[in-house]
N, C-alpha and C positions, 0 to 999 in steps of 0.2 A: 838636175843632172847635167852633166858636162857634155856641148854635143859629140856626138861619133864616140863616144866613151862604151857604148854596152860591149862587153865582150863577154862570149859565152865560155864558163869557167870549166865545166863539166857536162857530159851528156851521160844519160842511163842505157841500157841496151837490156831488153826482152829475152825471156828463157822461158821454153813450157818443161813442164817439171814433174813427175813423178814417182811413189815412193814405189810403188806397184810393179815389179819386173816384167807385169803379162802388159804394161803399158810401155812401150818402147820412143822415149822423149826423142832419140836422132831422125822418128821419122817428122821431125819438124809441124810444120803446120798439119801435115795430113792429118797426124796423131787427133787434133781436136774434131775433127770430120769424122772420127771410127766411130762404130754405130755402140761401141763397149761404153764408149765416153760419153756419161749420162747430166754431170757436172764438171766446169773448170771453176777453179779457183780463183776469183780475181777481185781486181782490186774495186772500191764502188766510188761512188762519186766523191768529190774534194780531192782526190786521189791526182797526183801529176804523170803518174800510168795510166789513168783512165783514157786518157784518148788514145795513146799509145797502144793501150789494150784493143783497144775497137779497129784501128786500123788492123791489127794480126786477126781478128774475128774475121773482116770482110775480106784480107788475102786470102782466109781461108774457105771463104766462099759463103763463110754464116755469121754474116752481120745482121741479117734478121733473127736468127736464131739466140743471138748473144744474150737480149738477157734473160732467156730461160735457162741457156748453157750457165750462163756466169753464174756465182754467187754471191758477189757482190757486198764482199770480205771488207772489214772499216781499214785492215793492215794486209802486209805482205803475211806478217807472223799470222795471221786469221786465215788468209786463205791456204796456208802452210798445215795449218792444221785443219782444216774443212778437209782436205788430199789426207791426211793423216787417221781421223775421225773415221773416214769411209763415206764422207758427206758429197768428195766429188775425186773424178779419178787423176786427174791433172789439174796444175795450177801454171800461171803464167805469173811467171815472177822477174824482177831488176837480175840481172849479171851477180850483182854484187852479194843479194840476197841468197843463192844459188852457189854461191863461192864461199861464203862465208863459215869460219870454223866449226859452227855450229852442225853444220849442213856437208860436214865431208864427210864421204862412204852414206851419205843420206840421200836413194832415190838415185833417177839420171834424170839429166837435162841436155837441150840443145840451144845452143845461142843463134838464133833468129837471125839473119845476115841482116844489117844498117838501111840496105836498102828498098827493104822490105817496109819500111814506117821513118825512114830519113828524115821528112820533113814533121815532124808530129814525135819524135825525140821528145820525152822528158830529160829536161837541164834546169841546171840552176849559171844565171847569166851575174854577170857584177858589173859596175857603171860606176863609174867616179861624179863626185856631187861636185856642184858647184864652187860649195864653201870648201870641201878638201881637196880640189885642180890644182891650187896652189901652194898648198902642205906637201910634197912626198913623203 
């Protein structure tokens, strides 16, 4: 790797998400605190949300609680359908996932403000190698 070359290309941003109307996604993090909310959807380990995830558990005050809340989904699509199924009443999903055509008039969601898990951002970073510095 080339030095000083990493440059972060993309970052993802957090949504809590559900299909359920009596579950109200804008009230933000409180939403996963309601005593209605018996599972979230989320994503489990290997996952580049998972830690992302865990910080929005502890703003919320239940990072102990996490993984009994979580379900601990292999995909975004899994924990989509866990919220769907009836297996949990909210899911915390990427921006993108949540935006996506699939997913319009599906459910509401709230985007998590940046500074709520800033440093613990799932990205994907890119770096120039040594042997292409030279190539543009």
């Amino acid at each position: 790797m080339a030095y000083d070359s990493l440059t972060m290309q993309a970052t993802g941003r957090l949504v809590p998400w559900a299909a359920d109307k009596r579950f109200d996604a804008a009230k933000g993090l409180r939403l996963l605190a309601d005593s209605a909310v018996k599972k979230v959807g989320t994503v489990g380990a290997g996952s580049a949300s998972l830690l992302p995830t865990l910080v929005v558990f502890e703003k919320a005050g239940l990072l102990e609680k996490a993984e009994a809340l979580g379900s601990g989904s292999k995909s975004m699509q899994d924990a989509i359908e866990a919220v769907q199924r009836g297996k949990a009443q909210v899911a915390i999903l990427s921006d993108d996932t949540a935006l996506a055509g699939s997913m319009k008039g599906v459910g509401n969601y709230y985007l998590i403000p940046e500074n709520v898990y800033q440093n613990e951002l799932p990205g994907h970073a890119a770096v120039v190698t040594s042997h292409g510095a030279g190539k543009p």
